[in-house]
C-alpha positions as a Markdown table, in Angstrom:
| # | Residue | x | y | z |
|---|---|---|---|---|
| 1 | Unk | 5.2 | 23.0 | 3.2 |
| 2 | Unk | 7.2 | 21.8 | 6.2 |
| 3 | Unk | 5.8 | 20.2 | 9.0 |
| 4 | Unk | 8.8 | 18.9 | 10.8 |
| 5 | Unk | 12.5 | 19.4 | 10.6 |
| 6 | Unk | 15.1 | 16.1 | 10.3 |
| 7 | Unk | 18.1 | 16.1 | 12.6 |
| 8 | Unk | 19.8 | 13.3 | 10.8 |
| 9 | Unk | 20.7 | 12.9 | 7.2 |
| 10 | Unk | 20.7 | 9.4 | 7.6 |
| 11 | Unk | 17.8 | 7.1 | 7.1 |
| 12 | Unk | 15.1 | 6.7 | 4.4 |
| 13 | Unk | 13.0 | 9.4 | 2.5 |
| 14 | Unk | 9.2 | 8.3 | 2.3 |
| 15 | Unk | 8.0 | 9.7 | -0.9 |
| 16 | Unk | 4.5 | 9.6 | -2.8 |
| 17 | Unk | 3.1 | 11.4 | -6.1 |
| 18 | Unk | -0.2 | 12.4 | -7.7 |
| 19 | Unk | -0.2 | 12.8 | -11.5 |
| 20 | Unk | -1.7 | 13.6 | -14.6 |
| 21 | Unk | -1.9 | 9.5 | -15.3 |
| 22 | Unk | 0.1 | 6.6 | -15.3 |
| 23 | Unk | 2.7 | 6.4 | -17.9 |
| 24 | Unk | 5.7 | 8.2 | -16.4 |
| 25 | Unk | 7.3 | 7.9 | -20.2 |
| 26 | Unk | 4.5 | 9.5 | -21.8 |
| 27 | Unk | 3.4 | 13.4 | -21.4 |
| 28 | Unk | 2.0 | 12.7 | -17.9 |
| 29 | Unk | 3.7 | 14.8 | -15.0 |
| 30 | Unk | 3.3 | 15.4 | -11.4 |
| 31 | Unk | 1.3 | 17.5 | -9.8 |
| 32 | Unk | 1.5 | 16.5 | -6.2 |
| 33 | Unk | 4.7 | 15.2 | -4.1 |
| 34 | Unk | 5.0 | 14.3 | -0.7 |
| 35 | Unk | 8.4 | 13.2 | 1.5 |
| 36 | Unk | 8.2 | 11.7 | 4.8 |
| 37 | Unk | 11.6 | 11.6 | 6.6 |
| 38 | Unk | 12.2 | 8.1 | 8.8 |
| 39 | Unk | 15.0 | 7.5 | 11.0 |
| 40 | Unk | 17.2 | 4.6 | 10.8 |
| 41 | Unk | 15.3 | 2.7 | 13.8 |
| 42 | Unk | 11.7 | 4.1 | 11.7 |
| 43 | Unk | 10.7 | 6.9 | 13.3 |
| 44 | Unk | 9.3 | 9.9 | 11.5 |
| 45 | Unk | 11.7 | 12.6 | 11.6 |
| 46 | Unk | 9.6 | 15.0 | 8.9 |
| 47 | Unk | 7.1 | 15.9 | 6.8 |
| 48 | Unk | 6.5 | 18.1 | 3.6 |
| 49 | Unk | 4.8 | 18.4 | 0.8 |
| 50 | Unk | 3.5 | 20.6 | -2.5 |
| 51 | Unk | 1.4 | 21.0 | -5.0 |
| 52 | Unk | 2.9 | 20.9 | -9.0 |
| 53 | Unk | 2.1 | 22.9 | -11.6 |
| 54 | Unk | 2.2 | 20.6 | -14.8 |
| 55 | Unk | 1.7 | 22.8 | -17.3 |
| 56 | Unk | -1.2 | 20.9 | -18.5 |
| 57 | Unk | -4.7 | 19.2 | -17.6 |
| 58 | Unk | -4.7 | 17.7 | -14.4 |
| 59 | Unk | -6.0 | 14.1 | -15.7 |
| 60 | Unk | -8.1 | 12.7 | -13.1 |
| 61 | Unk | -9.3 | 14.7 | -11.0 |
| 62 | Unk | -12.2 | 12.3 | -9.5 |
| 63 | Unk | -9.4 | 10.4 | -7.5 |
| 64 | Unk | -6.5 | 13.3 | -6.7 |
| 65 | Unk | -9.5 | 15.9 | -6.4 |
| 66 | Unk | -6.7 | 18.3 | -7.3 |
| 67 | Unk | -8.1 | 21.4 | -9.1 |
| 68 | Unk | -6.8 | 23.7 | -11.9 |
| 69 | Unk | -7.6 | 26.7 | -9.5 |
| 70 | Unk | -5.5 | 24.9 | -6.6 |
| 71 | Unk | -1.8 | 24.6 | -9.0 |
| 72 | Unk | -2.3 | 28.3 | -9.9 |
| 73 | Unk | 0.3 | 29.1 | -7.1 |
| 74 | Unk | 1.7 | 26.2 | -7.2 |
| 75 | Unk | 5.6 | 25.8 | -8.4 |
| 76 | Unk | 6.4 | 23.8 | -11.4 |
| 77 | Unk | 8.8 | 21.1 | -11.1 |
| 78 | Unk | 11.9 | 22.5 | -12.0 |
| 79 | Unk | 11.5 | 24.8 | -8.8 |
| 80 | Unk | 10.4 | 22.0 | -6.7 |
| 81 | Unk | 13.5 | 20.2 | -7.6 |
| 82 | Unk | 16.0 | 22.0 | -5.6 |
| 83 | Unk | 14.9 | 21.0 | -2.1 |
| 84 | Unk | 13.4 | 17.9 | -3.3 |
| 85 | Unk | 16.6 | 16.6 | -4.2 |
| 86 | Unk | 18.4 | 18.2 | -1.1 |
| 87 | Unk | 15.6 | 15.6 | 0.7 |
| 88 | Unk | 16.3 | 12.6 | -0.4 |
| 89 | Unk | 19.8 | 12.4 | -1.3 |
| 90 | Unk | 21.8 | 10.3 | 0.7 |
| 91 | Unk | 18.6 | 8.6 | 1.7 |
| 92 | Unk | 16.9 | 5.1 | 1.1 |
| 93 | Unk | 13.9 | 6.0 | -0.9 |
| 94 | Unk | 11.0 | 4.3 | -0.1 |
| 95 | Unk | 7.2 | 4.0 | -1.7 |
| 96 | Unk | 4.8 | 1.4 | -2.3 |
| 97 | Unk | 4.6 | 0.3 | -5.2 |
| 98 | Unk | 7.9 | 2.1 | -5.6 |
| 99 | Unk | 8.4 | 1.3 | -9.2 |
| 100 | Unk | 5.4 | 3.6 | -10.1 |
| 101 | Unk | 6.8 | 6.8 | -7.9 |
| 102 | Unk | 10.2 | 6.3 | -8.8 |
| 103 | Unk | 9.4 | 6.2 | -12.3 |
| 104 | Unk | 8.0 | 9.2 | -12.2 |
| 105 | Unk | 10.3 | 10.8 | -10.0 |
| 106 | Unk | 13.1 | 10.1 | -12.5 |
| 107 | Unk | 11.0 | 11.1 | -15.6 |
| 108 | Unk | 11.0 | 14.5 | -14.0 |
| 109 | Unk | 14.8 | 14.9 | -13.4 |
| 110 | Unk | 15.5 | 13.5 | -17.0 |
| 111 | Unk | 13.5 | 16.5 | -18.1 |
| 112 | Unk | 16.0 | 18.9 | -15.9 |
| 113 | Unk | 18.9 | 16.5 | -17.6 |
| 114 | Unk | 19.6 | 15.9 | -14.0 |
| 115 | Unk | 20.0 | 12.7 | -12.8 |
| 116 | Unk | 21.8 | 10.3 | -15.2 |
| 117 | Unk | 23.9 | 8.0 | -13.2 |
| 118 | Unk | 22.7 | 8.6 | -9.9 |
| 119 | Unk | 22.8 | 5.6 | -7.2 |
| 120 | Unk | 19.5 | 5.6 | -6.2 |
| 121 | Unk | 18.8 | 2.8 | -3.5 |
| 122 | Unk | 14.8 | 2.3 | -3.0 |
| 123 | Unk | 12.4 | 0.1 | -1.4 |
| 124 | Unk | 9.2 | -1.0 | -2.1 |
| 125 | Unk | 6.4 | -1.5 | 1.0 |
| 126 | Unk | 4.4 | -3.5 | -1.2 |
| 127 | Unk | 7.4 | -5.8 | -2.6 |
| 128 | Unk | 8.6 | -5.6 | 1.5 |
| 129 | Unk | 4.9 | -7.0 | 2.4 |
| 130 | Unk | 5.6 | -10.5 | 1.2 |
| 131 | Unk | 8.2 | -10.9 | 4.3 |
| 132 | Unk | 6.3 | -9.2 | 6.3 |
| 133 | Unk | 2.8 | -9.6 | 6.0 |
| 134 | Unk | 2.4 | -12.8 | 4.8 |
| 135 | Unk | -1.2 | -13.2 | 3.0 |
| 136 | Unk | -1.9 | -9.5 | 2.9 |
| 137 | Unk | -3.1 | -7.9 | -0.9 |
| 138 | Unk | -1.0 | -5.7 | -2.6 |
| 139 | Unk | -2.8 | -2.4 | -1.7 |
| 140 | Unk | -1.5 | 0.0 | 1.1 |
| 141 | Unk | -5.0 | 0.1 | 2.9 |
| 142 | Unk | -4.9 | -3.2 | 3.2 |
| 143 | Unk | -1.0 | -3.5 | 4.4 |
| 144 | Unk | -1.8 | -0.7 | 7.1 |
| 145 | Unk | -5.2 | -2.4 | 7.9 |
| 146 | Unk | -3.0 | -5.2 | 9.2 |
| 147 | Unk | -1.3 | -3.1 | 11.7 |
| 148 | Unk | -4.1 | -0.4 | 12.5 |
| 149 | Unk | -2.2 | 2.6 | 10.9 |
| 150 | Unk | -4.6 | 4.9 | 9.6 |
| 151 | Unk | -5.5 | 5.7 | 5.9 |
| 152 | Unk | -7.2 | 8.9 | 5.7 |
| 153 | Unk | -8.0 | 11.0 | 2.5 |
| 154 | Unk | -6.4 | 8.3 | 0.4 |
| 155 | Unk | -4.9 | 9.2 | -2.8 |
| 156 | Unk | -3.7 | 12.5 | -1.3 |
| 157 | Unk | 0.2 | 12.4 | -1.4 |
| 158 | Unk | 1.2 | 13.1 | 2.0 |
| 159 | Unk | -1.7 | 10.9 | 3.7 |
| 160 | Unk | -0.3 | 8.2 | 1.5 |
| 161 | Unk | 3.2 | 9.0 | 2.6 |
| 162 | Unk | 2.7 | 8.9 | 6.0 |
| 163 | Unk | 1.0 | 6.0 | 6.0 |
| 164 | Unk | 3.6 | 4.3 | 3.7 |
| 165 | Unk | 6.3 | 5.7 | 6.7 |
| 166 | Unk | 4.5 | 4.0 | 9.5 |
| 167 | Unk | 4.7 | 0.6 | 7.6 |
| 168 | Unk | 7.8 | 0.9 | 7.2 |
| 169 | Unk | 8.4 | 2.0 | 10.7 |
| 170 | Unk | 6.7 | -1.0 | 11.7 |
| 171 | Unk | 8.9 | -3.3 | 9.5 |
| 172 | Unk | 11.7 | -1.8 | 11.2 |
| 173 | Unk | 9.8 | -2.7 | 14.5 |
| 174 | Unk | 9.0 | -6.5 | 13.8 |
| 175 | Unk | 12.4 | -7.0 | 12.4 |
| 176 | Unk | 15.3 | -4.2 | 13.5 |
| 177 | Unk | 18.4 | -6.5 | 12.7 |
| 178 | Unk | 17.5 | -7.9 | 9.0 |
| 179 | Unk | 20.5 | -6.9 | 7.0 |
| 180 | Unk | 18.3 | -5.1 | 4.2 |
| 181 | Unk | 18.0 | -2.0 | 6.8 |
| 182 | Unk | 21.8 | -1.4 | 6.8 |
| 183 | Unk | 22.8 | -2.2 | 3.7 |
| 184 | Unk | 20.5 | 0.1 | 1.9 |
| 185 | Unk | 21.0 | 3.0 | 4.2 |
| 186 | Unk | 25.2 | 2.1 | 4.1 |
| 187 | Unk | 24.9 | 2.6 | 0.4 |
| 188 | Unk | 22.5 | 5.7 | 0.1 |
| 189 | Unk | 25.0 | 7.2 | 2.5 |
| 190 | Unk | 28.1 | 6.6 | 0.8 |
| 191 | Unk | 26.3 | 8.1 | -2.4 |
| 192 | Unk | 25.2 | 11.0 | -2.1 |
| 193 | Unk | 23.0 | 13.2 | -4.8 |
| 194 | Unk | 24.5 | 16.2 | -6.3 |
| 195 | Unk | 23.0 | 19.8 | -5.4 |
| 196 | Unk | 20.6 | 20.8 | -8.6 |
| 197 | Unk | 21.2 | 24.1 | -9.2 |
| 198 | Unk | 18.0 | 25.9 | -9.9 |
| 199 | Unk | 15.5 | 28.5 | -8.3 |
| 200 | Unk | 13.9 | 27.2 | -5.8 |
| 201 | Unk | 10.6 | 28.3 | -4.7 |
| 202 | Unk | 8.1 | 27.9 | -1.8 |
| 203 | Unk | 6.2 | 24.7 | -1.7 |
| 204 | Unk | 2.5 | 25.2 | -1.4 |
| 205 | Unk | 0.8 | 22.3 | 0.3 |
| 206 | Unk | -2.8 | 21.4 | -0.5 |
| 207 | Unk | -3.9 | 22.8 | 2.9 |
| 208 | Unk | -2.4 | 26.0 | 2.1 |
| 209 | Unk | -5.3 | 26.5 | -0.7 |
| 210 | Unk | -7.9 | 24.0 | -0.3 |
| 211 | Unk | -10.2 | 23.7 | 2.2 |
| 212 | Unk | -10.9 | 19.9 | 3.7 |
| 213 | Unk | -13.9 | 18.9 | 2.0 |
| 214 | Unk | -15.9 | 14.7 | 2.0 |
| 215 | Unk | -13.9 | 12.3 | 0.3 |
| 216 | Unk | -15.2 | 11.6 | -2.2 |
| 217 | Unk | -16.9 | 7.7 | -1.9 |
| 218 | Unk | -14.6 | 4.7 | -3.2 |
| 219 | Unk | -16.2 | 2.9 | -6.3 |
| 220 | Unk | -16.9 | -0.9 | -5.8 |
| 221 | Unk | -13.8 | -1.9 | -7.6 |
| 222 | Unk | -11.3 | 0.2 | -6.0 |
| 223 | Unk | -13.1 | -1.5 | -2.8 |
| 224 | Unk | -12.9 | -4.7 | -3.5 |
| 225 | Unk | -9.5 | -4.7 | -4.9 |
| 226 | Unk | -8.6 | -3.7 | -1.2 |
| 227 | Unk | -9.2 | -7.4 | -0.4 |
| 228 | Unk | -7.5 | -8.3 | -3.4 |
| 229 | Unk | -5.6 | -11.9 | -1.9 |
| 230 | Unk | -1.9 | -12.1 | -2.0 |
| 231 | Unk | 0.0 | -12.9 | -5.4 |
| 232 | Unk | 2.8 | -14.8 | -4.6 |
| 233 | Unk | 3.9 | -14.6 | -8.2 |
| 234 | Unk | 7.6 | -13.5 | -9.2 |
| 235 | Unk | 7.8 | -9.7 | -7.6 |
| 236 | Unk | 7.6 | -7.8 | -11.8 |
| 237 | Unk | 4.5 | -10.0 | -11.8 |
| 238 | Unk | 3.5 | -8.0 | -8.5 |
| 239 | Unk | 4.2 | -4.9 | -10.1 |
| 240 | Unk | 2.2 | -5.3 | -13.5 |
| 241 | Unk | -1.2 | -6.5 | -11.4 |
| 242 | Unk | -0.6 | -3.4 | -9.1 |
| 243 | Unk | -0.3 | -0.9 | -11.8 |
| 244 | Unk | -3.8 | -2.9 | -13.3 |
| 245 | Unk | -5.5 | -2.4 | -10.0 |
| 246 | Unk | -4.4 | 1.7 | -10.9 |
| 247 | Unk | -5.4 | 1.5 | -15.0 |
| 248 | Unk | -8.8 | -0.2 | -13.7 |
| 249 | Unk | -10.6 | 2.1 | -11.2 |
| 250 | Unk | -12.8 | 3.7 | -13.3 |
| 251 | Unk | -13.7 | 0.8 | -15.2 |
| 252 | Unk | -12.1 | 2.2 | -18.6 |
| 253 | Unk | -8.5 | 1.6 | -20.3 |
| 254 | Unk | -7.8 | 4.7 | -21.8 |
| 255 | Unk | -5.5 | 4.6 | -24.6 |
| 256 | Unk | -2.5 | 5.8 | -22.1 |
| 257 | Unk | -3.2 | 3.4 | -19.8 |
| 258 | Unk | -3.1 | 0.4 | -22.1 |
| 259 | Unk | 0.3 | 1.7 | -23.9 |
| 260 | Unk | 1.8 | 2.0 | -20.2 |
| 261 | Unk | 0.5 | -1.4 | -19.7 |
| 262 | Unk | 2.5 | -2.3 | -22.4 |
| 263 | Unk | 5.7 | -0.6 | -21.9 |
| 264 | Unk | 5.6 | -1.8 | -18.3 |
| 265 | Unk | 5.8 | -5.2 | -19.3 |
| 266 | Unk | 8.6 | -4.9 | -22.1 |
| 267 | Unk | 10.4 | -3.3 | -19.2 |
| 268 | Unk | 9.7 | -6.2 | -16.9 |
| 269 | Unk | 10.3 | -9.0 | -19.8 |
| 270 | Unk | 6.6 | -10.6 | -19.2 |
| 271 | Unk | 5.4 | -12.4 | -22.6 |
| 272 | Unk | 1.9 | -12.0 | -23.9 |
| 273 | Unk | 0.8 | -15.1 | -22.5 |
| 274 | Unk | 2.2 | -14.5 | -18.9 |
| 275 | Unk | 0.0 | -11.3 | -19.6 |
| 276 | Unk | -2.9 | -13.2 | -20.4 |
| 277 | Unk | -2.3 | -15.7 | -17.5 |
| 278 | Unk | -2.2 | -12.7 | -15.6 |
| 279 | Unk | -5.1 | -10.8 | -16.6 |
| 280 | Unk | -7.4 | -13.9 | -16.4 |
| 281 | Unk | -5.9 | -14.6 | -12.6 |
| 282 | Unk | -7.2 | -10.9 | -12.2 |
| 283 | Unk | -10.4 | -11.5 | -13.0 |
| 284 | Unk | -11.0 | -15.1 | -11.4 |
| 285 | Unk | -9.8 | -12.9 | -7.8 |
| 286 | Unk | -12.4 | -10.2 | -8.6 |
| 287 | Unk | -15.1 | -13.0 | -9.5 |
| 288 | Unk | -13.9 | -14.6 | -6.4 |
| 289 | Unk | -14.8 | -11.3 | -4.0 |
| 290 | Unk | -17.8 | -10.2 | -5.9 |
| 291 | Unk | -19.4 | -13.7 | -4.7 |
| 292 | Unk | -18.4 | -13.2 | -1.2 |
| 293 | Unk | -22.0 | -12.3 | 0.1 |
| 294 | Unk | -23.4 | -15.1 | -2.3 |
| 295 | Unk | -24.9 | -12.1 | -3.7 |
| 296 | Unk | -23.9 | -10.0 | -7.2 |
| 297 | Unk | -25.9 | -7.0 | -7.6 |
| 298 | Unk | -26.2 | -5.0 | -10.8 |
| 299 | Unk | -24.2 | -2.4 | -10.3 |
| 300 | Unk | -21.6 | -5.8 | -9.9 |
| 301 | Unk | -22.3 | -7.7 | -12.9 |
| 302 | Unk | -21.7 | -4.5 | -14.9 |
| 303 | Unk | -18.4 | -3.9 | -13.6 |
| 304 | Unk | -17.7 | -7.8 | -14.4 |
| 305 | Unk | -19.2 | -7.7 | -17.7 |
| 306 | Unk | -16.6 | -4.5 | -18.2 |
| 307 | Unk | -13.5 | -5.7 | -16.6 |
| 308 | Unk | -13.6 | -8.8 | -18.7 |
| 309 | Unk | -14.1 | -7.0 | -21.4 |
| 310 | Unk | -11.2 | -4.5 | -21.1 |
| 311 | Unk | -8.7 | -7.4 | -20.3 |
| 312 | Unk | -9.4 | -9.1 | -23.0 |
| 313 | Unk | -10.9 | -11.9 | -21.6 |
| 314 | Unk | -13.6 | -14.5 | -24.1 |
| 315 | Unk | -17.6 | -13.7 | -23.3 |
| 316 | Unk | -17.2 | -17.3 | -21.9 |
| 317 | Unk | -15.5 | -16.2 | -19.3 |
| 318 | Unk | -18.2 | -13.9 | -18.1 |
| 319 | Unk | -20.9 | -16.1 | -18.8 |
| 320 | Unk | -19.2 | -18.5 | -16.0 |
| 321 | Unk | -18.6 | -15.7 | -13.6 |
| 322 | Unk | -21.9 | -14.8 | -13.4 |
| 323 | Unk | -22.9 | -18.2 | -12.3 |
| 324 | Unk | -23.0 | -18.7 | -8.5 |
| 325 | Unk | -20.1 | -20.9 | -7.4 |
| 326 | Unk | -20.9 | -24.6 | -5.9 |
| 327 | Unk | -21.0 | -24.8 | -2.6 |
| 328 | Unk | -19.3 | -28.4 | -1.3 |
| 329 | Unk | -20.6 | -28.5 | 2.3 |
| 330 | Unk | -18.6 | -31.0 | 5.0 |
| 331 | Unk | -19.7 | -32.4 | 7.7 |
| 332 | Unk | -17.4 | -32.9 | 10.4 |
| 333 | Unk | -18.0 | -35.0 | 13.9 |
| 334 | Unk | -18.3 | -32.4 | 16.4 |
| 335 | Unk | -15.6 | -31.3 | 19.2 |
| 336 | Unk | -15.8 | -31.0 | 22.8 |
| 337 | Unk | -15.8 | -27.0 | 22.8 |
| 338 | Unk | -12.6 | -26.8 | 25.2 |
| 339 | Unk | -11.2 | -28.8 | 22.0 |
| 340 | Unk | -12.1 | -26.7 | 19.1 |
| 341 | Unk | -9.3 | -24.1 | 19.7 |
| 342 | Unk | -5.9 | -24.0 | 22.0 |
| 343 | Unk | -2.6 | -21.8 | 22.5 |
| 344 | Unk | 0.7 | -23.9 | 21.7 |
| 345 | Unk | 4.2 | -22.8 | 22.4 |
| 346 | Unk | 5.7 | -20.3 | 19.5 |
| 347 | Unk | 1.9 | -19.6 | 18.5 |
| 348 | Unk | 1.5 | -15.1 | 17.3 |
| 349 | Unk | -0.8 | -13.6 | 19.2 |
| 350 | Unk | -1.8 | -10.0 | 18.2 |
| 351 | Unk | -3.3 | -7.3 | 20.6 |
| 352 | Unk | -5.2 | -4.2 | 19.4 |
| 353 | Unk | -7.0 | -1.8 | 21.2 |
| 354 | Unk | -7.0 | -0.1 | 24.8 |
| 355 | Unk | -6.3 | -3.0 | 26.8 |
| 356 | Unk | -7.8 | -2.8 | 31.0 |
| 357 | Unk | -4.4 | -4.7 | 31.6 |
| 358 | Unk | -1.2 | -2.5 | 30.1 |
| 359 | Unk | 0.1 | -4.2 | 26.8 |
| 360 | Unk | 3.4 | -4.5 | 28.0 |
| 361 | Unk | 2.4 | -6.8 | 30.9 |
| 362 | Unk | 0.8 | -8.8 | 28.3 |
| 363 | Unk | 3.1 | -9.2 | 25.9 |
| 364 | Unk | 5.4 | -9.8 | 29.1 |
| 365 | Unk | 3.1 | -12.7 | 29.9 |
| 366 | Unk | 2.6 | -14.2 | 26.8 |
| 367 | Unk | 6.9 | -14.5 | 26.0 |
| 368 | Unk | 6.6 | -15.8 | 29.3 |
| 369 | Unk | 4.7 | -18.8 | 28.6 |
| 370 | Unk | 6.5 | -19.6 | 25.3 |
| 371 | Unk | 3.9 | -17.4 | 22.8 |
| 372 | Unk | 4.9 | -14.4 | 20.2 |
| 373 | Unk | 3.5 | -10.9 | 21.0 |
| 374 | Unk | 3.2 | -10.1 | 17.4 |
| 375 | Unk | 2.6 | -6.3 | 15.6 |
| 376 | Unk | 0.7 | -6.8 | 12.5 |
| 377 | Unk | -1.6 | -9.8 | 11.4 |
| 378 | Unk | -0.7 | -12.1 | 9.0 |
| 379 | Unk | -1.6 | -15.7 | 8.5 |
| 380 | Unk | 0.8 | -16.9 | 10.4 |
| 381 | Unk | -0.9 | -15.1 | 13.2 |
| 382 | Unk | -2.8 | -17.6 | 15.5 |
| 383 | Unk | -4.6 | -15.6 | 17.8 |
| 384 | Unk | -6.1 | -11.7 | 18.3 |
| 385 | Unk | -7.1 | -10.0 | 21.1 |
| 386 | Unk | -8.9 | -7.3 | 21.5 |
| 387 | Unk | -10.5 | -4.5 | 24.2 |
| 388 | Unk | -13.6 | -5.2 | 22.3 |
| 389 | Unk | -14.0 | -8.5 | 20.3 |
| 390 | Unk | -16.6 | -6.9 | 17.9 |
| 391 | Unk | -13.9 | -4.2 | 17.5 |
| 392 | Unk | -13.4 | -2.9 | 13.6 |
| 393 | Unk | -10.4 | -1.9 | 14.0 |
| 394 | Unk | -8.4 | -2.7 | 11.2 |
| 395 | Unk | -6.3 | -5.7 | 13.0 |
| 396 | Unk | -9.6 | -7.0 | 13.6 |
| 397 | Unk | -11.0 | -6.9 | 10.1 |
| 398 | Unk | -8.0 | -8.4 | 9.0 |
| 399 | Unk | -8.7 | -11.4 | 11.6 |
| 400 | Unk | -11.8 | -12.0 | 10.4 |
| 401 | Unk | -10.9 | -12.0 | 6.7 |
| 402 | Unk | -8.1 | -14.8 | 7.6 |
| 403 | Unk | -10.5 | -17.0 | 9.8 |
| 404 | Unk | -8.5 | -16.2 | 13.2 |
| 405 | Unk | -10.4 | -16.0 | 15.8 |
| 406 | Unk | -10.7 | -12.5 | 18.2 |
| 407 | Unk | -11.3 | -12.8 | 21.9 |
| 408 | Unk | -11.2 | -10.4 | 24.9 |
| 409 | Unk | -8.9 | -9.9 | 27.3 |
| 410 | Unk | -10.5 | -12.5 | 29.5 |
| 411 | Unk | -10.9 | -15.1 | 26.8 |
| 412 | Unk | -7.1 | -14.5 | 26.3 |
| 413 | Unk | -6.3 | -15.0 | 30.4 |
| 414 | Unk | -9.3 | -18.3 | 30.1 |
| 415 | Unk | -7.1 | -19.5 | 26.6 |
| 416 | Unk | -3.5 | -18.8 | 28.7 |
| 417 | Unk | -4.7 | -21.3 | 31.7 |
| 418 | Unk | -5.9 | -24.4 | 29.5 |
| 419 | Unk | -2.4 | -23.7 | 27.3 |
């Protein structure tokens, strides 16, 4: 289905998948794609997106909700390919966690014998994230959380697109001249994909034979691994825990699962006990989150109990999660409250929301005075505004997660004149 059309070839091709599972070397397939089409200054350009036909069971359809009576329409791969391929070549492709989609997308075209040699030139929002959002998990909800883009009907592949576009379109935005922006599109340029020369068909998005229906509720783990804290670990490292996060969700490690596992890190050269270090890293995070609230339920000690148990980890391991951590409690002289917090010159300041004052005469202001108007926040960032300080908007959340503090628009001004 096509929602826009492109008027330039150049840029970068968004692109997403559902499938069967998650070993793109196995007997897994797609059964969803989506391609979002971004201009060179990251702008969306285009949309479409279509529903596979496998040729098999669906795998599982408690998180792509995809149904057998939704692919019987569908087009199989082979006549997806032909404007698939017309879409991205010449592009930069883009997912996150690109090494997952792009797997997949060339397992496919090694089953048309199309593709061998191709220059394919990709990036990776996730991988991108360390640069540019600084302390921010792995997961997209929580990389858009950090710049208020909008995550609806997750695990759909042309909400996940979209969303994956605007991060990269604001990327683009905090940083238009870093040379990784030209030279990937100068070399998906020069390099063009040849046409694959098949029957192509018409591509039947998921609106075309599904009616919107609830989303189906998140299970604790996929949750909490939203908050998941930033792994600043070599970036195949970043790639194992974020196909471990997939593997994970429903609490089981299918046979599949564990072999992709596996193969995923022979591919990336990580030894057992860097898998081991890994997997125990994994858990001390989860441990770390499920004592958040100084509270573990029992639906939360289960899921421990499990996860351990599927990674491998000693019953010791467990027996010390469960116990609540030690609190070491500081007491510090107190602070005249004008001296508890204070602008300096080159601090970020981040603004969300309808502001009474327009944003540009804001950020106007604050470059003004020496400060950063900044897009997304990070922990670098030192300050957020917003319309509303109990806002929960997803710049917000983020704040509070990091410790910076939100104010309004007057505690900004009040802040500005003691600077």
């Amino acid at each position: 289905m096509r929602h826009n059309s492109a008027s330039n070839s150049k840029g970068y091709a968004v692109i997403d998948f559902e499938t069967t599972g998650l070993f793109a070397k196995s007997s897994h397939r797609v059964i969803e794609v989506a391609v979002v089409h971004v201009d060179e200054s990251g702008r969306i350009t285009g949309s479409w997106d279509t529903l596979i036909n496998p040729s098999r069971d669906l795998g599982r359809q408690d998180i792509h909700r995809i149904r057998a009576a939704d692919i019987m329409q569908a087009p199989d791969f082979a006549h997806v390919a032909p404007q698939l391929i017309e879409l991205l070549s010449g592009r930069v492709i883009v997912a996150h966690n690109a090494r997952f989609d792009i797997s997949f997308l060339l397992a496919e075209l090694d089953r048309l014998t199309y593709g061998a040699g191709l220059n394919l030139e990709g990036l990776c929002t996730m991988q991108l994230a360390r640069d540019f959002l600084p302390g921010s998990g792995r997961k997209l909800s929580d990389c858009c959380a950090a710049y208020d883009i909008p995550l609806i009907d997750a695990h759909r592949a042309l909400a996940d697109a979209v969303a994956t576009a605007h991060l990269l379109g604001a990327y683009i935005a905090d940083d238009p001249d870093a040379p990784i922006w030209a030279a990937h599109l100068a070399a998906a340029a020069a390099a063009p994909w040849p046409p694959f020369l098949g029957d192509p068909a018409v591509w039947v998005s998921r609106d075309d034979v599904v009616p919107s229906g609830p989303v189906v509720p998140a299970s604790w783990l996929d949750r909490i691994t939203v908050k998941m804290p930033e792994f600043a670990g070599p970036a195949e490292q970043l790639d194992y825990l974020a196909l471990l996060d997939l593997c994970l969700l429903d609490r089981e490690l299918s046979a599949h699962e564990a072999q992709a596992l596996v193969q995923l890190a022979e591919d990336l050269g990580i030894d057992r006990a860097t898998c081991v270090a890994l997997h125990e890293r994994y858990f001390t995070d989860l441990v770390a989150l499920a004592w958040a609230d100084s509270v573990l339920t029992e639906g939360e000690i289960a899921d421990l109990i499990t996860v351990a148990q599927l990674l491998g980890l000693p019953s010791s391991a467990v027996a010390a999660a469960l116990q609540p951590p030690q609190l070491i409690v500081a007491v510090a002289p107190a602070e005249p409250a004008q001296a508890r917090f204070m602008l300096t010159v080159g601090d970020i300041v981040v603004l969300t929301g309808e502001m009474q004052r327009p944003r540009a005469d804001w950020h106007a202001e604050l470059i003004h005075r020496g400060f950063v108007p900044g897009a997304g926040v990070t922990k670098k960032s030192r300050l957020v505004v917003a319309a509303d300080p109990d806002s929960l908007s997803g710049k917000a959340r983020k704040a509070r997660d990091y410790g910076i503090p939100v104010v309004s628009e007057a505690g900004l001004s009040s802040l500005l004149e003691r600077a």
